[in-house]
N, C-alpha and C positions, 0 to 999 in steps of 0.2 A: 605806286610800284613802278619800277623799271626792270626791263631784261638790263643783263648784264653779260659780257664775253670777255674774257682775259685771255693774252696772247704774248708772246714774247720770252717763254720760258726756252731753259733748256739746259746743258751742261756745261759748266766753266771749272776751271780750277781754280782751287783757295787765292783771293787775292783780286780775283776778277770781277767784272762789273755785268748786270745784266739791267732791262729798262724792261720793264711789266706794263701792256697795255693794259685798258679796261674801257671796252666800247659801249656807248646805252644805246640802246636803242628809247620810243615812246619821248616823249613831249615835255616830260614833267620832270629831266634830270637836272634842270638849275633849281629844282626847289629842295635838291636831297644834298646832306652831309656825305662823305665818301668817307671810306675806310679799307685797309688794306690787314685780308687774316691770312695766318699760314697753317697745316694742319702734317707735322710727321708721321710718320706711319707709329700705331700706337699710343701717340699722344692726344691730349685733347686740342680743339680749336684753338688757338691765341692772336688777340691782337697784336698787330704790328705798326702799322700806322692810321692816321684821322688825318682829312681838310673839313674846312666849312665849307657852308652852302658857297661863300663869296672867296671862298679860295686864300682870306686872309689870317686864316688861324689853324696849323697844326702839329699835333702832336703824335709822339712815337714813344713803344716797347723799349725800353732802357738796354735791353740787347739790342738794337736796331739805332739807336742813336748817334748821329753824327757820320755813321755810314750811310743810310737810306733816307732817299729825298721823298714826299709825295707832293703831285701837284694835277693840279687840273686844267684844261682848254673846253669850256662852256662850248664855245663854238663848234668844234669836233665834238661835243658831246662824250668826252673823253678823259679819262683820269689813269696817271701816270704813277708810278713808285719807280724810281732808280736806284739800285742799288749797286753799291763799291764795297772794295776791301771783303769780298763773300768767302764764309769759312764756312766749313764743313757742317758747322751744327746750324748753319741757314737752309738748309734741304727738307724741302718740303713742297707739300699743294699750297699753292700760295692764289686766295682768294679775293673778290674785288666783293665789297658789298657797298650797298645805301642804307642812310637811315635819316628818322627826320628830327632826328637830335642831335647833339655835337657833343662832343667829350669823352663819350661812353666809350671804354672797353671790353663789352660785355657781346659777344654775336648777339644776345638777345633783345638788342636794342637796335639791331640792322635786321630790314625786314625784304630785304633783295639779296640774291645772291648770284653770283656766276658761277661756271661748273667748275674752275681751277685749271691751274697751270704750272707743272712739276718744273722746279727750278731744282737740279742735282749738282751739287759743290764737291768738287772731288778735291783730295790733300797729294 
């Protein structure tokens, strides 16, 4: 298990680009897959994007596609989602998690979480 802290939200309008931290803390964050959830008010958790342990394999939510990047810095202990082109229905708590699988869309296969980071997209 690792702490987790996401940072970087905040308000933009449709169109604009925001860069989501996710800081670990603990010793053990190159052994964890990354993944990036979002949660509107109302709705359930959804994934949004995966990296691997090695930073060389991921995947993304079909609405997040081709707009939002995830990537990681081992070194920094640190895992990044950038996102472009943000519209209105991207608003939400947007979570950093770990897990010790790769692929999964599922929160319940991510067993870390951080508290969130409101990212509000105004039209």
């Amino acid at each position: 298990q690792v702490q987790l802290v996401e940072s970087g939200g905040g308000l933009v309008q449709a169109g604009g680009s925001l860069r989501l931290s996710c800081a670990a803390s603990g010793r053990t964050f190159t052994m964890y897959n990354m993944g990036w959830f979002r949660q509107a008010p109302g709705k359930e958790r959804e994934f949004v994007a995966g990296i691997s342990v090695s930073g060389g394999l991921t995947y993304y939510a079909d609405s997040v596609k081709g707009r939002f990047t995830i990537s990681r810095v081992d070194a920094k202990n640190a895992n990044y989602l950038e996102m472009n082109n943000l519209k209105p229905e991207d608003t939400a708590v947007y979570y950093c998690a770990a897990s010790a699988t790769f692929g999964s869309r599922s929160p319940l296969s991510f067993n870390s979480w951080g508290q969130g980071t409101q990212v509000t997209v105004s039209s």
